[in-house]
C-alpha positions in Angstrom: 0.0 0.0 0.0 1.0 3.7 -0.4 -0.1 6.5 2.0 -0.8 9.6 0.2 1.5 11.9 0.8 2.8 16.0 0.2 3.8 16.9 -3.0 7.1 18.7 -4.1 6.7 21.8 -6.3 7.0 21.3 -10.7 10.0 23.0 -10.7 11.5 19.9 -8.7 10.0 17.1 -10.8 7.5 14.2 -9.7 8.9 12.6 -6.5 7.7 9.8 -4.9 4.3 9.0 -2.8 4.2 6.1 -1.3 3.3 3.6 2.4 1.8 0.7 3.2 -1.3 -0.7 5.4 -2.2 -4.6 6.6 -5.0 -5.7 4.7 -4.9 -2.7 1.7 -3.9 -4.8 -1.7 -2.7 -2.2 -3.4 -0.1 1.0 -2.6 -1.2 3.9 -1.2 -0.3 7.5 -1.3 -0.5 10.6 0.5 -1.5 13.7 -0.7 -1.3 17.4 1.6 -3.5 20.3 1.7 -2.5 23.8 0.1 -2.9 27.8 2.4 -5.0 30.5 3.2 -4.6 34.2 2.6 -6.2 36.3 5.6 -8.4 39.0 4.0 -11.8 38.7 2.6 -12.3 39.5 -1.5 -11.3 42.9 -2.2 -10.3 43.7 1.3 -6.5 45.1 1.1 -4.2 43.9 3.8 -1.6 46.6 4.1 -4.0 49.6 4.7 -6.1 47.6 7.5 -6.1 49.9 10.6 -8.7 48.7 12.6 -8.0 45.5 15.6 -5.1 42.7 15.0 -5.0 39.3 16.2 -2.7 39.1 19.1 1.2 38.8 18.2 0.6 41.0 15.3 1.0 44.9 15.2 -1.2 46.9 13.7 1.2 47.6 10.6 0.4 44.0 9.5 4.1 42.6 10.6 3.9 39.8 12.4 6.2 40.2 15.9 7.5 37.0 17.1 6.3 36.1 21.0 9.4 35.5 23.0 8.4 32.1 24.0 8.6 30.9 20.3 12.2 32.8 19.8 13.4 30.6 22.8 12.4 27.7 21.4 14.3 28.4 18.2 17.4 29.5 20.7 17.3 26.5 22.3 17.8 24.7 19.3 20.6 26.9 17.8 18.2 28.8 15.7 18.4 32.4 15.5 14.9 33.8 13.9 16.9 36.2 11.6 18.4 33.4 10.2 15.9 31.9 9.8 13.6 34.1 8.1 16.6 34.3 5.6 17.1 31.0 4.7 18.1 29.1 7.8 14.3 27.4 7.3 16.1 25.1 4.5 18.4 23.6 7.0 17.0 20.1 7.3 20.2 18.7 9.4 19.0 16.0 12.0 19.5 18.8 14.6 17.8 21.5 13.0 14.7 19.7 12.5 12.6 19.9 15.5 10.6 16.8 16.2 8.7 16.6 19.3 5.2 18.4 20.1 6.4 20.9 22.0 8.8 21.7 19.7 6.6 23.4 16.9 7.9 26.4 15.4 6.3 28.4 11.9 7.6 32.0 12.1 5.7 34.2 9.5 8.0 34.5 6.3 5.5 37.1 4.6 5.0 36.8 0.8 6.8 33.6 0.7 3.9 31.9 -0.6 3.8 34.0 -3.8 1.5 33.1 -6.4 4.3 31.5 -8.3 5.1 29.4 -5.5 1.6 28.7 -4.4 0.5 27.2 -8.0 3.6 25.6 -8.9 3.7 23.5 -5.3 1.2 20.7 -7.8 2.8 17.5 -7.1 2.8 14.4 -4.8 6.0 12.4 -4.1 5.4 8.6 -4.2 7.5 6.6 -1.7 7.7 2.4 -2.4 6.2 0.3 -0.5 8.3 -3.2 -0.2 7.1 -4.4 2.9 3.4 -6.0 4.0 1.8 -5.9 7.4 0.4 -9.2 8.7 -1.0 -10.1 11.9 -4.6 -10.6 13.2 -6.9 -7.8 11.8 -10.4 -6.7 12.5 -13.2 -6.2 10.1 -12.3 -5.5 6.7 -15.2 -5.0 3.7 -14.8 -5.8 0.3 -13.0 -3.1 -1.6 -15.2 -0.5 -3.1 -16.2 0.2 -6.3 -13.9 3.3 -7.4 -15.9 6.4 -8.0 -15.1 9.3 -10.4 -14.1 12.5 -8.3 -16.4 15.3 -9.5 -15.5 18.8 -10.0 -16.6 21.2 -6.9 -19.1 24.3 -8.6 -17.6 27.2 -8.9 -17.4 29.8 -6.9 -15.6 26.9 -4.3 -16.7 29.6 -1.3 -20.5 28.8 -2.4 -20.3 25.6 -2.1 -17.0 23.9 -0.1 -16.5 27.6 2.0 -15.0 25.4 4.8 -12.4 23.3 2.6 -8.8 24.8 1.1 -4.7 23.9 0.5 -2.5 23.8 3.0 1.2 24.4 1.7 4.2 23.7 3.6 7.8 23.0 2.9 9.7 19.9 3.6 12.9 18.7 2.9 11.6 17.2 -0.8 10.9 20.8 -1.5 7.3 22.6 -1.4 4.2 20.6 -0.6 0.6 20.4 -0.9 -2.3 19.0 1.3 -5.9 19.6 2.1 -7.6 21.1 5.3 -10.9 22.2 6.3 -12.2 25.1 8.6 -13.7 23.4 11.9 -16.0 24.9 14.7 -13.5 26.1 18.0 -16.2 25.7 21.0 -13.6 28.0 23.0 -14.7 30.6 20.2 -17.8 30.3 19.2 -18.7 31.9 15.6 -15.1 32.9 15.5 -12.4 29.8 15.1 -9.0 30.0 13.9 -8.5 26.2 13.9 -8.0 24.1 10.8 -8.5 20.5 10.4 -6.1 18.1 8.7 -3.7 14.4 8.3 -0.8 14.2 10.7 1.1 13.9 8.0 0.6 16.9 6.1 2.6 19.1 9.5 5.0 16.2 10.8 6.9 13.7 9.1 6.4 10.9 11.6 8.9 8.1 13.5 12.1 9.7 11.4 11.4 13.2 10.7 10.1 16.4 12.2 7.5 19.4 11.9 7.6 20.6 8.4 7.8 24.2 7.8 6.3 27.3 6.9 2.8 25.6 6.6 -0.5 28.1 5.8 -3.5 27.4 4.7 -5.6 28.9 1.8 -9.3 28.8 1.7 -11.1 28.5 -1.2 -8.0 28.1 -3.3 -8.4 29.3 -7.0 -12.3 30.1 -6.1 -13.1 30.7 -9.5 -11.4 27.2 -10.8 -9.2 29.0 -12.9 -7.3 26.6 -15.4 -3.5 25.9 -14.8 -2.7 28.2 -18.2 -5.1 31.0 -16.4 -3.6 31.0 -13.5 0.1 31.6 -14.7 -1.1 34.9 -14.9 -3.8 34.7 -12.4 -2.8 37.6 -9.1 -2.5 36.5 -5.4 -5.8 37.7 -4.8 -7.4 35.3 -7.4 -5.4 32.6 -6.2 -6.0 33.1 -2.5 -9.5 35.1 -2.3 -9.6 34.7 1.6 -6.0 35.1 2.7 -2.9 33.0 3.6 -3.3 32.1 6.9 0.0 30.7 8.8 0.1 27.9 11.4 0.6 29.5 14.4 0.1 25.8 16.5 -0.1 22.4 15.5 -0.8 19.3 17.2 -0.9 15.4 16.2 -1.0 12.4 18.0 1.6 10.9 19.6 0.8 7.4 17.5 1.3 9.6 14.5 4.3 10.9 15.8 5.9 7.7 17.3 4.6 5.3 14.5 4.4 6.9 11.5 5.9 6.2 8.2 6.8 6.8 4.5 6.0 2.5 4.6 3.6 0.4 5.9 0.3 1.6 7.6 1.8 2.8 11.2 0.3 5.4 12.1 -2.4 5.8 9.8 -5.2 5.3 11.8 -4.3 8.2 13.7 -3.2 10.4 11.0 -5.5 13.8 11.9 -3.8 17.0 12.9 -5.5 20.0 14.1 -3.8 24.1 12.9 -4.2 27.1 14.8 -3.8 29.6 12.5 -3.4 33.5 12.2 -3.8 36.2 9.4 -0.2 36.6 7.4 -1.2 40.1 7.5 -3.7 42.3 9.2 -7.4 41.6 8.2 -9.6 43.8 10.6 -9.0 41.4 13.9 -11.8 39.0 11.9 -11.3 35.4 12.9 -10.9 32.7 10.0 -14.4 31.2 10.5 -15.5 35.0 10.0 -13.4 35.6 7.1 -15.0 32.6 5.4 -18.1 32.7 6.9 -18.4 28.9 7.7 -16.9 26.3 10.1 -17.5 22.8 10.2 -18.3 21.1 13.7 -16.1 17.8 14.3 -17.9 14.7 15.3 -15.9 12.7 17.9 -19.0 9.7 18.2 -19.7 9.3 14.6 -22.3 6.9 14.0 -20.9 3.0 13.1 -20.6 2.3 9.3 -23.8 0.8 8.7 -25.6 3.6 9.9 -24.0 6.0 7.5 -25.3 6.7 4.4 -22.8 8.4 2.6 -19.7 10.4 3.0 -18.2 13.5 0.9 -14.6 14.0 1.0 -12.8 17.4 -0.6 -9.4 18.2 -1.9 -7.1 19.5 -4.3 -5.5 16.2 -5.9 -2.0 17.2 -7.3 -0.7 13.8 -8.7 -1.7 13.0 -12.3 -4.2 13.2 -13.6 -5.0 16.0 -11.8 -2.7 19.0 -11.4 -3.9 20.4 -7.9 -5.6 23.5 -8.8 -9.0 22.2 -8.6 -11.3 21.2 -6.0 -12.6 17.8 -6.3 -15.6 15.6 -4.4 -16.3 12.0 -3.8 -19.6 10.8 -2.4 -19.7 7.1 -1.6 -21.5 4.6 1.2 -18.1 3.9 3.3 -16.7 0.6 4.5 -14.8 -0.5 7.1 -10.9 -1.1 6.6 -8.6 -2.6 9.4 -5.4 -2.5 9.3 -3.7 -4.7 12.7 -6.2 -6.0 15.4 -5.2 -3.1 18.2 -5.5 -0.1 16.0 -9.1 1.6 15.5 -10.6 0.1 12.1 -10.7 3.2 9.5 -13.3 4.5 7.0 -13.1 3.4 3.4 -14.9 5.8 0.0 -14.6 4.5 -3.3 -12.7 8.0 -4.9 -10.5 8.6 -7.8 -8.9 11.4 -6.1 -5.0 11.4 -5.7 -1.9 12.7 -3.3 -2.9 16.2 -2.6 -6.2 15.7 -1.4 -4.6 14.4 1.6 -6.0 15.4 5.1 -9.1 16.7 2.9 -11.8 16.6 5.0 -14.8 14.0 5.6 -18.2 15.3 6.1 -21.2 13.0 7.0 -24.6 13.5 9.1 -23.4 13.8 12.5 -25.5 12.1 15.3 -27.7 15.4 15.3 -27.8 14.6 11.5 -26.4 17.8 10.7 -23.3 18.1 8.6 -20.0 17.8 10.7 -16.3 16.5 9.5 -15.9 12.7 10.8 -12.5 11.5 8.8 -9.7 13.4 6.5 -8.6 11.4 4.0 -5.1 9.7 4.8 -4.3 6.5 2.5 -5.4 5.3 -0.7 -4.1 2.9 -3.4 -1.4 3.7 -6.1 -4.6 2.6 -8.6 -6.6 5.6 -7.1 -9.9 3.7 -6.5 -10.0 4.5 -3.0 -9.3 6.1 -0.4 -9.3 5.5 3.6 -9.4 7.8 7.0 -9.2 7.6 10.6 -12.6 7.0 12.7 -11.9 9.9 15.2 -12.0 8.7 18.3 -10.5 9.9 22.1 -7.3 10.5 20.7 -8.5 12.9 18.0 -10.6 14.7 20.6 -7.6 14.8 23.0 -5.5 16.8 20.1 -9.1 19.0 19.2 -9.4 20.3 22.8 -5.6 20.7 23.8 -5.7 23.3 20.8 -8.6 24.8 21.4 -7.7 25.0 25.2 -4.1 26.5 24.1 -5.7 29.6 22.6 -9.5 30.0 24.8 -8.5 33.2 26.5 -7.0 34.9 23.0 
């Protein structure tokens, strides 16, 4: 099998995408989400006067909070440096790996819209080992289903889903996320939903680096020649929004892998983020107008109907511009007998629409995110996602708890 994992810029060719799971035939791969931009349509960031987000003046520079320069010290990094390059240090020691260790200065206008369209692909990574062992329940494999074009304008109709972009040391890379509800901020959340493994590397690697998120992405689904010429504010109608925290499990951390299916059942991640530049003090979920709320007790598989996951799938044949949709009835997929047995769409989508989220009628049959998509085969006829459980509600609150009285 091959997770589906981020994907390295064109400019740095097709890499590779790849990680295994127990009972999943074929390979799967990861895909990651791409950034937002932090002001609504028309709105222009450097002339905002009015209220800014804590840690950021009112010029629209972002000022670094001590505690997050001592973490850097204590790691050798200066932030100077690192704002000028220092970021593409990817020695053992320069890449910080535990929780506590996250660090995402603000590099403003890094993510140009050069580098924001051209960061299209998904590196595969081979898969040459199987995991056996005693499993739990596994249904047949699903009937692939042809990902479906998301109507334009994306903010009408997907206003909570976007790209998250990040750099790692393959280069630039893409993933999915989605907007969720912050009960600590009611009507006015700042926290982004996504896979583990579009913010941290796993068992042998760290937190990746200068990660944002961009809702509605390419709103108008401007074509890949369009948007050579397309401006930022096309390209990121809502802002570029930087990860300010970010939190995944521990079993993601600890387990996870480039091979085999450690890990993947707890592949979610959950983003504070904050406004690259000023945008009025207006929270994310205000800036977009919508928020998702996440389901923790989502109702067994038989009971569901149907599921819809969203993303922007970079790997052929898609190029990640786009914002795509599967509907399907899900399965059940298990990959070793004491991990939590994960969701299973048909979908065509590919790496990129990683940690895409999962939406299905919660158990007050409203709409509410239950999964992100995290594995899928090399073939592309499915994907698979974490049930969220206590673990994923355990990463949900500690975030939300971080930031209640900001």
């Amino acid at each position: 099998m091959r997770l589906i994992r981020p994907v390295p810029t064109a400019r740095q060719g097709s890499a590779r995408r790849t990680r295994s799971s127990a009972l999943a035939v074929a390979a799967v791969t990861a895909v990651l989400a791409l950034t937002a931009t932090a002001c609504g349509p028309g709105e222009d960031n450097a002339s905002d006067k009015a209220s800014t987000p804590a840690g950021q003046s009112s010029d629209g520079k972002i000022t670094i909070p001590d505690d997050l320069k001592d973490r850097l010290k204590e790691h050798g990094i200066d932030v100077d440096q690192w704002k000028n390059g220092e970021w593409k240090n990817w020695d053992k020691e320069k890449w910080l790996r535990e929780a506590k260790d996250f660090v995402n200065p603000i590099i403003e206008g890094l993510w140009d819209p050069d580098r924001m369209r051209d960061a299209d692909k998904s590196p595969e990574r081979p898969v040459d080992n199987d995991i056996s062992g005693d499993v739990g329940v596994t249904d047949p494999t699903p009937a692939p289903v042809q990902a479906a074009g998301v109507r334009t304008p994306y903010h009408a109709n997907a206003a909570e889903s976007g790209k998250l972009l990040f750099d790692s040391p393959e280069g630039s890379m893409v993933c999915s996320a989605t907007v969720v509800k912050d009960p600590a901020h009611p009507g006015k959340s700042n926290l982004v939903w996504t896979a583990g493994h579009c913010v941290h590397a796993g068992k042998k690697g760290g937190w990746y680096r200068n990660i944002a998120f961009v809702p509605s992405y390419n709103n108008s689904g401007l074509s890949t020649a369009e948007l050579q010429k397309a401006t930022k504010q096309e390209i990121a109608p809502y802002g570029v929004w930087w990860g300010q925290w970010a939190q995944t499990s521990d079993q993601w951390i600890s387990q996870g892998s480039s091979t085999g299916g450690q890990g993947a059942p707890y592949d979610f991640a959950v983003l504070r983020v904050t406004p690259e530049k000023g945008s009025r003090g207006k929270s994310l979920e205000e800036t977009v107008g919508s928020a998702l709320p996440v389901e923790f007790n989502a109702p067994a598989v038989p009971k569901i109907g149907s599921m819809t996951a969203t993303g922007f799938p970079a790997a052929p044949p898609y190029d990640g511009q786009k914002a795509l949709q599967c509907a399907d009835k899900p399965g059940r997929l298990s990959l070793t007998a004491q991990d939590p047995t994960m969701y299973r769409i048909g979908c065509t989508m590919t790496g990129g629409a990683s940690g895409g989220g999962w939406v299905a009628a919660g158990q007050d049959g409203k709409p509410a995110l239950v999964s992100n998509t995290s594995i899928g085969p090399a073939t592309a006829g499915w994907l698979a996602g974490p049930r969220l459980g206590k673990e994923a509600k355990g990463v949900f609150e500690s975030v939300s708890k971080k930031y209640a009285g900001q």
